[in-house]
LUMVEXLO-543379 format. One line per 8 residues: number of its first residue (from 0); their letters; for each residue x, y, z of N, C-alpha, C. Coordinates in steps of 0.02 Angstrom, whole numbers, plus 32768, in hexadecimal, padded with zeros to 4 digits. Example, Ala and Ser with C-alpha at 12.3 -4.5 7.8 and 13.67 -1.06 7.14 Angstrom:
// LUMVEXLO-543379
0	as	8294 7EE4 8186 8267 7F1F 8186 8294 7F5B 8186; 8282 7F90 8162 82AC 7FCB 8165 8285 8002 818A
This chain:
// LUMVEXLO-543379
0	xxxxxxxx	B0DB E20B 3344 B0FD E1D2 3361 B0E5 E192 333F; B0A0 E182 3320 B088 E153 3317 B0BE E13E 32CA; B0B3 E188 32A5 B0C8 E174 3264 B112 E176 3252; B140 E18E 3297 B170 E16C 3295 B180 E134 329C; B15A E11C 32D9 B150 E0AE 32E2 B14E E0A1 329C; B118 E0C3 326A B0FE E099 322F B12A E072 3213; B14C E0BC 31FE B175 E0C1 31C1 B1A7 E0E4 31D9; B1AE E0EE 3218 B21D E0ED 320A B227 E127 3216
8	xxxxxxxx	B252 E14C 3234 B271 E188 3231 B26A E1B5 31F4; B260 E1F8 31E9 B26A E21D 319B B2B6 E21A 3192; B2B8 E210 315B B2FD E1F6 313F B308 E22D 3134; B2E1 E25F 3100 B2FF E2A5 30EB B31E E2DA 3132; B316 E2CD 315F B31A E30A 319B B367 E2D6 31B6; B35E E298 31AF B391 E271 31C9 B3C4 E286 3198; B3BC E28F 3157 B3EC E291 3120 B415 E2C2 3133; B3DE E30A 3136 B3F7 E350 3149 B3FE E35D 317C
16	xxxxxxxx	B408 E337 31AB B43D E33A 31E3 B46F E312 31F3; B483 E2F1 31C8 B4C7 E2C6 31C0 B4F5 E2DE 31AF; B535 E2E7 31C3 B575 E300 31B8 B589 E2D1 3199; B5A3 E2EE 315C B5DA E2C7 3130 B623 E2C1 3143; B625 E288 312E B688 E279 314A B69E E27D 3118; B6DB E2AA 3131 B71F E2B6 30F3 B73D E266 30EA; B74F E260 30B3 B776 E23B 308F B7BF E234 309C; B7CB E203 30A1 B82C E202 309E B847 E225 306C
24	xxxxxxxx	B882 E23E 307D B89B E260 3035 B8C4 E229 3023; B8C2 E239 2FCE B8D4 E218 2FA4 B91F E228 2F98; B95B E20F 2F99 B993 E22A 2FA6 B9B5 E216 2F55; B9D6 E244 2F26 B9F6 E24B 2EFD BA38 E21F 2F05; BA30 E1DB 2EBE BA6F E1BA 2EC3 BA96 E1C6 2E7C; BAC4 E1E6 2E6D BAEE E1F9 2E29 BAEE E1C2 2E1D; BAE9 E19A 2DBE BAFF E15D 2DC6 BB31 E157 2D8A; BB5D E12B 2D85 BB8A E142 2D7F BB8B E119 2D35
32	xxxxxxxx	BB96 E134 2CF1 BB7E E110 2CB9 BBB3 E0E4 2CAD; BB99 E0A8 2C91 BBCD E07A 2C78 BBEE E073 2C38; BC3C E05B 2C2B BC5B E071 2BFA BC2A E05C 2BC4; BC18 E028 2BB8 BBF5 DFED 2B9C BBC1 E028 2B6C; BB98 E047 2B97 BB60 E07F 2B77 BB82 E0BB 2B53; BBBE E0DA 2B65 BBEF E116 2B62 BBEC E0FC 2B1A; BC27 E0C7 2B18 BC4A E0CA 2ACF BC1A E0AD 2A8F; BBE1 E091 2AA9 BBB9 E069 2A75 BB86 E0A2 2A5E
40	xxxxxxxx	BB7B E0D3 2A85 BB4D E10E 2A8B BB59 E147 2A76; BBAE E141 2A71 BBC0 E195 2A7E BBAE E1C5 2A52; BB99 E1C5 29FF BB63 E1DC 29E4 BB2A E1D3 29EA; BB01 E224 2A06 BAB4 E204 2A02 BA91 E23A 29F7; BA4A E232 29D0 BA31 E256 29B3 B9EC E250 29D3; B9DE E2B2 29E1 B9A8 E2AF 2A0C B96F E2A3 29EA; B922 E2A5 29FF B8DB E2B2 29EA B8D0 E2F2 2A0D; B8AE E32E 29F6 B8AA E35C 2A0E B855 E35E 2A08
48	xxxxxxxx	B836 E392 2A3A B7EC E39A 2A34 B7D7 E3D8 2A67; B7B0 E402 2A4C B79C E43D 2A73 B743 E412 2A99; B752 E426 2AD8 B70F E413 2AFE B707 E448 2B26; B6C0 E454 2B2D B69A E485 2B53 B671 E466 2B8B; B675 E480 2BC3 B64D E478 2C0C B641 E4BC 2C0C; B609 E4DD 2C20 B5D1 E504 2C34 B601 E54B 2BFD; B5FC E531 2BD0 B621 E571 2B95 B673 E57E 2B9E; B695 E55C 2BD5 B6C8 E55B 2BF1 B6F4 E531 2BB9
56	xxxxxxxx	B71D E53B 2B8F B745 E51C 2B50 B78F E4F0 2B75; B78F E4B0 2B6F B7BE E473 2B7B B7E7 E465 2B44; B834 E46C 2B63 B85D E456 2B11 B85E E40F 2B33; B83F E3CF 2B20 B849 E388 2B27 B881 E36F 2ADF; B8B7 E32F 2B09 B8E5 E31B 2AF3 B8EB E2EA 2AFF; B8E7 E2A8 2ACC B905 E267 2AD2 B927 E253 2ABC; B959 E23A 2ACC B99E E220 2A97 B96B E1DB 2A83; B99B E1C3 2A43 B989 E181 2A22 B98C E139 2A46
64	xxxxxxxx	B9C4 E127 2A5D B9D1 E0E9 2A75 B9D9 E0EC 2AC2; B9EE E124 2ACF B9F9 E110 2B28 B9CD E124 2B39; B99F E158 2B28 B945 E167 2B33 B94D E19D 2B7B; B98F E1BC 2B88 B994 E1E9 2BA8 B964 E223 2BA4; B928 E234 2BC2 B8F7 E266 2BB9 B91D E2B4 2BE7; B915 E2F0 2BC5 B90B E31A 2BF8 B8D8 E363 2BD2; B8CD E37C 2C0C B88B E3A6 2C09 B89C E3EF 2C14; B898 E42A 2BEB B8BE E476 2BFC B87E E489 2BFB
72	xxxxxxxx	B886 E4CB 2C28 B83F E4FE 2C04 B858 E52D 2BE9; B837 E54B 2BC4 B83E E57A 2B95 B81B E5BA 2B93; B83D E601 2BA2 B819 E633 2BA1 B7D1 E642 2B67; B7F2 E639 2B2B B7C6 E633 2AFD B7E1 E5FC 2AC9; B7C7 E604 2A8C B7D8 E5C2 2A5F B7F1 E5DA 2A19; B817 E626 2A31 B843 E641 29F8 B87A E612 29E3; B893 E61A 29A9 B8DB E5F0 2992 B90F E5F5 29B4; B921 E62F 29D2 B960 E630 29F9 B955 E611 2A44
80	xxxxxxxx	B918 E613 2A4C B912 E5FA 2AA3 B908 E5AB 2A8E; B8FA E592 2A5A B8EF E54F 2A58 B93D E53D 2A44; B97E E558 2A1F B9B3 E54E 2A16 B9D7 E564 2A72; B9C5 E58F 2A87 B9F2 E590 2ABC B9DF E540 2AF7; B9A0 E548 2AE9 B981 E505 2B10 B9B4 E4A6 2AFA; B9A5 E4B7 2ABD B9DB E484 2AAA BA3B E48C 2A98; BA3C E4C5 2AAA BA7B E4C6 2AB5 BA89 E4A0 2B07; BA6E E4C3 2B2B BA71 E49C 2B77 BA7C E459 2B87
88	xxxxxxxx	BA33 E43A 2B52 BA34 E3EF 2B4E BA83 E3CA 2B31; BA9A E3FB 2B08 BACE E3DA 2ADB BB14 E3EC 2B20; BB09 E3FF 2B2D BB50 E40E 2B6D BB2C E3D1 2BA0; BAEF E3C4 2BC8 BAD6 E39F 2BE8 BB06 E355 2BE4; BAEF E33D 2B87 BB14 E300 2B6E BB5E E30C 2B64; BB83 E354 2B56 BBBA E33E 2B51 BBE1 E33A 2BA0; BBCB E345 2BD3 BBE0 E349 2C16 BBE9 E2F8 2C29; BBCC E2E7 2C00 BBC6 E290 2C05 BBF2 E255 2BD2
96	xxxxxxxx	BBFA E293 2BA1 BC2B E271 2B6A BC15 E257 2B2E; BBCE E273 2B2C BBA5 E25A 2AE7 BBB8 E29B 2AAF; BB9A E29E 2A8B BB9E E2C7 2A4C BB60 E2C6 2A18; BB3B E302 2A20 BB19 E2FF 29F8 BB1E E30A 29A4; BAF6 E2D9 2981 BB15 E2D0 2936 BAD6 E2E4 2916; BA92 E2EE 2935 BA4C E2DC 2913 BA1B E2E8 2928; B9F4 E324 2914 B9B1 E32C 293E B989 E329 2916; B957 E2F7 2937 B90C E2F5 2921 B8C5 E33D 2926
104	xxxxxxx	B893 E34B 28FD B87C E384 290B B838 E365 28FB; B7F9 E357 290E B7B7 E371 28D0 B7A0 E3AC 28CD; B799 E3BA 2895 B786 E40C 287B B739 E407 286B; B70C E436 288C B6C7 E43E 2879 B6DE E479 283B; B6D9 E475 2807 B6C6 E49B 27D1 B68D E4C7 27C7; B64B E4A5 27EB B614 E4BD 27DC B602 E4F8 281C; B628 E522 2838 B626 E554 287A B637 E592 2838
């Protein structure tokens, strides 16, 4: 009792018995692109890049100017699963009315 007066309640036993509160959900708004970006944009050429989380292989994609990012995973990081991966992407943009003209790659040579 004393060395609670001291110094305060234990924070750690207070911590681990605190219930956490859920969060509001975050509600999905489609937005709706403007002509202005469409026709000035409508060729665009991605950046492509393979990334790994815990050995887990990421096809990452950025277009050039509108900087549209998106993120696939990938069974493995054979040629056809990295072409089917960017086939997807390329239907993704044409659902929107872009067209892909140009993909970017860096190649490690030295593997």
């Amino acid at each position: 009792m004393a060395a609670e007066e001291i110094f305060g309640p234990n924070l750690g036993s207070l911590k681990g018995k605190t219930v956490q509160r859920g969060e509001k959900h975050v509600a999905f708004k489609p937005v709706h692109l403007p002509l202005s970006i469409s026709a000035k944009y409508r060729s665009m050429i991605l950046c492509i890049d393979l990334m790994f989380v815990n050995k887990i292989p990421f096809l990452i994609t950025i277009s050039r100017h509108v900087k549209c990012g998106t993120v696939e995973v990938m069974k493995n990081r054979k040629s056809e699963t990295i072409v089917a991966g960017l086939k997807h992407v390329k239907q993704l943009y044409a659902k929107r009315g872009f067209k892909l003209v140009g993909c970017h790659a860096k190649t490690n040579l030295n593997q």
